[in-house]
C-alpha positions in Angstrom: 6.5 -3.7 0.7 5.7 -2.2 4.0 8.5 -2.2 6.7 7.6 -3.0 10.4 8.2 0.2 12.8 11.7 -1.1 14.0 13.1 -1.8 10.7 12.1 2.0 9.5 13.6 3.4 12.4 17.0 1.6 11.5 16.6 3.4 8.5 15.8 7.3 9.2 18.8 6.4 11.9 21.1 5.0 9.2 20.4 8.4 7.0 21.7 10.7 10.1 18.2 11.3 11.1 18.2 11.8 15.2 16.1 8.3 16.9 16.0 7.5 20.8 17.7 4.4 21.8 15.2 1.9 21.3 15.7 -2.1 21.1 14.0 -4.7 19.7 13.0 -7.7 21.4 10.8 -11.1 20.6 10.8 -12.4 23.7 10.3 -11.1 27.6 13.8 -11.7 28.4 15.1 -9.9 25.9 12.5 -6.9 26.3 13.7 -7.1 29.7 17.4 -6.7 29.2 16.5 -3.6 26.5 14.6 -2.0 29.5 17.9 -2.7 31.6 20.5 -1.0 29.3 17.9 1.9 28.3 17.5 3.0 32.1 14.6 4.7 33.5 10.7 4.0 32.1 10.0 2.9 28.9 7.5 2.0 26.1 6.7 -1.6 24.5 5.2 -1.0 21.5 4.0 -4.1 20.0 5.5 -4.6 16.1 2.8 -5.3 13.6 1.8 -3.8 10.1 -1.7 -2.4 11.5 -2.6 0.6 13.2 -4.5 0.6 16.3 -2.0 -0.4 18.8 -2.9 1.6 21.3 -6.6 1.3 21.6 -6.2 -2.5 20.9 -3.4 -2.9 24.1 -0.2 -3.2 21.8 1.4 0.0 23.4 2.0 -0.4 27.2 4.1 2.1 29.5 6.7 0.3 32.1 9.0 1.7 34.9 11.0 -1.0 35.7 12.5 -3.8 33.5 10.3 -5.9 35.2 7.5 -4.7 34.1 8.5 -4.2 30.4 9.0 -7.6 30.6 5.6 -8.7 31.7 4.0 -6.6 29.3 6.3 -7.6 26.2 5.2 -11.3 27.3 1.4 -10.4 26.9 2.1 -8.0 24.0 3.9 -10.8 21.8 0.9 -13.3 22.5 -1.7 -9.8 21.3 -3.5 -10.2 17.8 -4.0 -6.5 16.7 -5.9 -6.5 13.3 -5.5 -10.3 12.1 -1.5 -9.8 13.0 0.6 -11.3 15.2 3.5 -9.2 15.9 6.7 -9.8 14.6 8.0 -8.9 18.1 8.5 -5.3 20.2 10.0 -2.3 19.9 11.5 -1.3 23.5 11.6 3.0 23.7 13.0 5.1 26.0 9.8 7.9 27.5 10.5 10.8 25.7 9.5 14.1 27.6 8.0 15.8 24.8 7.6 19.3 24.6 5.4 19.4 21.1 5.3 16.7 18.6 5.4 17.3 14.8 4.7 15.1 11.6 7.2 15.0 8.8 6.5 12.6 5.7 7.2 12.5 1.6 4.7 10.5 0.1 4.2 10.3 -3.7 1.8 12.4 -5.7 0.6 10.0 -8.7 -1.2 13.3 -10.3 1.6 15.2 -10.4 3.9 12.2 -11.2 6.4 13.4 -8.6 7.6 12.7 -5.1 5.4 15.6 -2.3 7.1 16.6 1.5 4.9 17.1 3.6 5.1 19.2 6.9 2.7 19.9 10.5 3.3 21.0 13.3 0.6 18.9 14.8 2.1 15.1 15.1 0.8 12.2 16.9 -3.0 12.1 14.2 -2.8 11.2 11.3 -1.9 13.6 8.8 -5.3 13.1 6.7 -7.1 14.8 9.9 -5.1 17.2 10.2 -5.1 18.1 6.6 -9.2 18.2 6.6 -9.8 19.9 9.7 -6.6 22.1 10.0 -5.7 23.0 6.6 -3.5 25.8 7.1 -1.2 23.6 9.9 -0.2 21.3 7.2 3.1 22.3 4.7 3.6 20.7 1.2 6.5 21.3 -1.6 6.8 18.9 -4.5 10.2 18.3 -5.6 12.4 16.3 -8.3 13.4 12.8 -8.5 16.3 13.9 -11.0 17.7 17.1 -9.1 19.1 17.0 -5.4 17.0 18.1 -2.6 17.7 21.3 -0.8 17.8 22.7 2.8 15.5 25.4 1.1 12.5 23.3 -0.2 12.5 21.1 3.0 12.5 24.5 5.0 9.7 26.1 2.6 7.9 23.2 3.2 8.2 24.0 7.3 7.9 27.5 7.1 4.2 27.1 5.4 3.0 26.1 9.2 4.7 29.3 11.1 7.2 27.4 12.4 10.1 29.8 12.4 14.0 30.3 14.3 15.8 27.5 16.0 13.1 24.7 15.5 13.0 25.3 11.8 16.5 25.7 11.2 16.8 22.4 13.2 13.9 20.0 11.8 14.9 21.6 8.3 17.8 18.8 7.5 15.6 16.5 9.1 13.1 16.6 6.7 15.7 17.3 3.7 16.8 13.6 4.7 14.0 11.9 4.7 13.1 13.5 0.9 16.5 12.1 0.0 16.3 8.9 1.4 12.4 8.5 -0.2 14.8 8.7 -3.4 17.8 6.8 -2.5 16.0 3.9 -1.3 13.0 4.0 -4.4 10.0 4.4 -0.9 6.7 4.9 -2.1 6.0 6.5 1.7 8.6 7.2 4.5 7.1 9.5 7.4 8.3 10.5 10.7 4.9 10.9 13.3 5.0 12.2 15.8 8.7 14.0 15.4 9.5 14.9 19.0 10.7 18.3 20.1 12.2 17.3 23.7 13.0 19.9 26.9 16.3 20.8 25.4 15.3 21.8 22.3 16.7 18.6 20.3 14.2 16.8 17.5 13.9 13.1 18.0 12.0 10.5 15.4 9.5 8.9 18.0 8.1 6.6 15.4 8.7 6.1 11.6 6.8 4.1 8.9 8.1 3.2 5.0 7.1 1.5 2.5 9.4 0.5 -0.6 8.5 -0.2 -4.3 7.9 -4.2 -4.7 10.3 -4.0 -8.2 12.6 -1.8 -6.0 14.0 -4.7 -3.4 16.9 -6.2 -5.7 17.9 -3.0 -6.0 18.5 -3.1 -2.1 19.0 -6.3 -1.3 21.9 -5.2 0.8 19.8 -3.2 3.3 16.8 -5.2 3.2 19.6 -8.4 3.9 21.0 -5.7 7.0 17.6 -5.7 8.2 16.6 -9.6 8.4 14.1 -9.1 5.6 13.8 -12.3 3.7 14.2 -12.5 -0.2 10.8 -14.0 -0.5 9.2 -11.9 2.4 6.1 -9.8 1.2 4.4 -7.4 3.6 1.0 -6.0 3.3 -1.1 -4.1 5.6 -2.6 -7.7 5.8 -1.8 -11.2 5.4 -2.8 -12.4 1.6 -6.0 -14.1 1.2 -6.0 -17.4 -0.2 -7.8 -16.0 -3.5 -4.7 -13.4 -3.5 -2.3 -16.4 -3.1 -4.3 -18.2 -5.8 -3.5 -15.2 -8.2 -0.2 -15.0 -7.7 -0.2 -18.6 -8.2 -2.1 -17.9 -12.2 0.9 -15.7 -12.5 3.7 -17.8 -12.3 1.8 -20.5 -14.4 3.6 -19.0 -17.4 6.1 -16.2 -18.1 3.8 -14.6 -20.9 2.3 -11.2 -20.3 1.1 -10.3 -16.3 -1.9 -11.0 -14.3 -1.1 -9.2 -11.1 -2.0 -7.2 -7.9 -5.2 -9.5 -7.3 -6.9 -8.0 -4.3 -10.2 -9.6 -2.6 -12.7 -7.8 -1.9 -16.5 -8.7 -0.6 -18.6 -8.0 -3.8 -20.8 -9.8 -6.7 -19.1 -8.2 -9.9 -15.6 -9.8 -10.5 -13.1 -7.7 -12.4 -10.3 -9.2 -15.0 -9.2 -5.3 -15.9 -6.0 -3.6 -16.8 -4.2 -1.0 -18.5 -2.2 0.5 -15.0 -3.7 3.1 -14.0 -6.6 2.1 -16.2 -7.4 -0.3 -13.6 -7.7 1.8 -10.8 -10.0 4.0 -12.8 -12.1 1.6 -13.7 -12.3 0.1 -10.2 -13.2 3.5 -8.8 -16.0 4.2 -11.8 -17.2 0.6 -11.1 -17.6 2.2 -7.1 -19.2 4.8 -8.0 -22.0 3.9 -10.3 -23.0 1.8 -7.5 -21.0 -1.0 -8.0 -19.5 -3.6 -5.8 -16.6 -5.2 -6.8 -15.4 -8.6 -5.8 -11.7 -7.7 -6.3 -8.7 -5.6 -7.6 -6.4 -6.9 -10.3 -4.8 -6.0 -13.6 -3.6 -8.3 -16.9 -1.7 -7.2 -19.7 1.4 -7.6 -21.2 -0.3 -10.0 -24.1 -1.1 -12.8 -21.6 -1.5 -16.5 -22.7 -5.1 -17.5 -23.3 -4.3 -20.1 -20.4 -2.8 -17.1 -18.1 -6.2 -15.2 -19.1 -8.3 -18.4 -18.3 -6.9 -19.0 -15.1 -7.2 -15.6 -13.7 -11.0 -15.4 -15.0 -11.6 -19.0 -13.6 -10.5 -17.5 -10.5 -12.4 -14.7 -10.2 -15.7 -16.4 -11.6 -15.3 -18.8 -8.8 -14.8 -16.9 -5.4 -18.3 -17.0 -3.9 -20.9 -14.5 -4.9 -19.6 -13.1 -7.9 -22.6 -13.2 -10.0 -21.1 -11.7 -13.2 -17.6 -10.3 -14.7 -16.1 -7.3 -16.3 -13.7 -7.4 -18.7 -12.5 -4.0 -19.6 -9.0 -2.1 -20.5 -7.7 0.8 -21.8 -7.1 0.9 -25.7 -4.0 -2.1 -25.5 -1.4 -2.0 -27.9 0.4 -4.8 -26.7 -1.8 -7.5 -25.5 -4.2 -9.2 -28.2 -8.0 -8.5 -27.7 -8.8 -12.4 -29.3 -6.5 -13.7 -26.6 -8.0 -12.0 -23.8 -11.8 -13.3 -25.4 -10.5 -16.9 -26.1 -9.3 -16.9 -22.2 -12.7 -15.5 -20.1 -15.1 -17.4 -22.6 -12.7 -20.8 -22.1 -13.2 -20.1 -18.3 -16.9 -19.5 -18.9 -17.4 -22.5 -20.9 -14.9 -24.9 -18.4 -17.0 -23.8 -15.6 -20.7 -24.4 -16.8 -21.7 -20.6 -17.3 -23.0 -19.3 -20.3 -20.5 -16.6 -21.3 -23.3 -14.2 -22.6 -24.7 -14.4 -19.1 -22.2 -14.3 -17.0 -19.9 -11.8 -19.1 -21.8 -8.2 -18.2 -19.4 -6.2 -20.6 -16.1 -6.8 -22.6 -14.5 -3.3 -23.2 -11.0 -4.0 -24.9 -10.2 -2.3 -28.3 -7.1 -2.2 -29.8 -5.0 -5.0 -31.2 -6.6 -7.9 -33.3 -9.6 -6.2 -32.2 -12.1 -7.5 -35.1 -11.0 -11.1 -34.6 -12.1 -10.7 -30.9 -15.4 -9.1 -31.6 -16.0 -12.2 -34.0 -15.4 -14.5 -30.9 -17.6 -12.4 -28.6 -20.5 -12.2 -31.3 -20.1 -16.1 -31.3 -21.0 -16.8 -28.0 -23.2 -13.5 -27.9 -21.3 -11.6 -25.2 -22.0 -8.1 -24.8 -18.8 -5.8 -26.1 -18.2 -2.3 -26.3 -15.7 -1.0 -29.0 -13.7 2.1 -28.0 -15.9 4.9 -29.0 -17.4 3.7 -25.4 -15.9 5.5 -22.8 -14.3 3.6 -19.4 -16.8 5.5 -17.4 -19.4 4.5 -19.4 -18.6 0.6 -19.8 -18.4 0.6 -15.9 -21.5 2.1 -15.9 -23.4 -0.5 -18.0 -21.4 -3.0 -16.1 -23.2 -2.1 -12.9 -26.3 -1.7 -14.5 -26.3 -5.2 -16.3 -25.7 -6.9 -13.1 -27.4 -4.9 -10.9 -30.3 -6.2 -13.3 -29.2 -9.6 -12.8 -29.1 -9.3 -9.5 -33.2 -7.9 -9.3 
């Protein structure tokens, strides 16, 4: 779940991390009265889960509370990305000497939580990596030991920032590591981190997203920050196929068929196995493939579960054929998981040997859900075939289809 700018700058503030005195407001008389209080010019920044604010006229520079209010009012009535915003943040114009980025994100190849450090803020840290590699910092650290003042300032020190500003950012970024633990974030970054005339380091923007199975662990701070229990934030508002899959979901408590994601191709995906799935989605990409969409099923799913979430997929519009693949599965059944895509097959009018392009699922009850695939003449792959190599004749079966 992604938290909206002025929710993640109560945070870094809650965790002793120095903010400016910003307000939030959702309407032009209350944008107004933040511009009043704060004193002097100041920056409406409109509040949605997109990037591109600036280019698209959601950021807006005022020097009376007159002004801010005028532009909040044509802010809050701005789409920027398929958002509306939730409402605006009201900042105080920093003078900014130099602006920094500090960020822990985490590193799913080395299983463990990565700070990051540059002392070029205000781009995103992906440029800066590719075109200036040597201005970018980065220390991996434990999610069982406590973080130190030294790894944060190793992590600093990589760039050739040295003396007051590194003895000053280093609990800065120390913080942040610990609350990416504390608070179970899968991304919590500071950019640009301001270093202002007097020398003092200021957060000028923040941005944090927490772990979906991690809120009622913090129900408490997401309650603190007006987040509702059944809120869900995405860089986008779900599509109705995504709301249709969590919908297959909840149908019944056996085994999961989650993280449905839409995208615009003709070869659906009913995949799993964790991060099975995204390799098979990425080896589906890049034998040429176009998938129609993300999602994952396990957990020894219902043969009605499995049916719905195939229906699903075999239905959005241009899906000409499915994949039905997964890691060697111990504890899902690989007859359920057949019954389920060729019930959906059959229920919608397709033949299943036609419209199934490959079934790659060994493991348990295996040999009873060959015998159901042989049946109906679908095309299976046993697991002496590779992922890689089932994606690949995935691609190629349809892309035959498709000539």
């Amino acid at each position: 779940m992604r938290f909206f700018e002025f929710e993640a700058r109560e945070i870094v503030k809650r965790a002793g991390i120095p903010v400016t005195d910003f307000g939030f407001a959702t309407s032009r008389e209350a944008a107004k009265e933040a511009a009043e209080r704060i004193g002097g010019s100041v920056v409406i920044k409109s509040q949605v889960l997109t990037g591109g604010r600036m280019k698209a006229g959601g950021v807006k520079f005022a020097d009376t509370p007159e002004e801010a209010a005028a532009h909040a009012e044509d802010i809050l009535a701005l789409e920027i990305g398929g958002h509306m915003p939730r409402g605006v943040l009201v900042d105080p114009k920093a003078e900014v000497e130099q602006e920094y980025y500090a960020g822990v994100v985490w590193d799913g190849l080395r299983k463990q939580p990565v700070m990051l450090f540059s002392d070029m803020g205000g781009i995103d840290i992906e440029q800066v990596a590719e075109e200036h590699p040597d201005h970018v910092g980065r220390g991996h650290f434990s999610t069982l030991l406590p973080v130190s003042d030294f790894q944060a300032k190793q992590v600093i020190a990589q760039t050739g920032v040295s003396g007051s500003p590194l003895n000053r950012i280093t609990p800065i970024l120390t913080r942040l590591a610990r609350l990416f633990l504390e608070h179970d974030l899968t991304l919590a970054e500071i950019n640009p981190l301001g270093r202002l005339k007097d020398g003092s380091f200021v957060a000028l923007d923040a941005h944090m997203d927490i772990e979906n199975e991690a809120r009622g662990r913090h129900a408490k701070l997401l309650a603190d920050l007006g987040v509702g229990p059944e809120e869900t934030r995405q860089a986008r508002e779900a599509t109705p196929f995504e709301l249709a899959g969590e919908e297959v979901d909840a149908t019944d408590h056996r085994g999961v068929a989650g993280n449905v994601t839409e995208f615009d191709g003709n070869l659906g995906l009913v995949i799993g196995a964790g991060g099975g799935s995204l390799t098979l989605f990425d080896a589906v990409r890049a034998h040429g493939g176009k998938p129609a969409n993300y999602c994952e099923i396990g957990g020894n799913p219902s043969v009605a579960k499995t049916c719905g979430l195939a229906k699903l997929v075999l239905g959005k519009p241009g899906v000409e054929q499915i994949a039905v693949m997964m890691s060697i599965v111990s504890n899902t059944r690989v007859d359920i998981v057949a019954r389920g895509v060729i019930k959906a097959c059959l229920e919608l009018g397709f033949d299943p040997s036609e419209k199934i392009a490959i079934f790659r699922i060994p493991g348990a009850w295996e040999e009873e859900g060959f015998k159901i695939l042989e049946k109906y003449g679908v095309d299976y792959a046993d697991r002496s075939v590779s992922l890689n190599e089932a994606a690949r004749r995935a691609v190629e079966k349809i892309q035959g289809v498709a000539a």
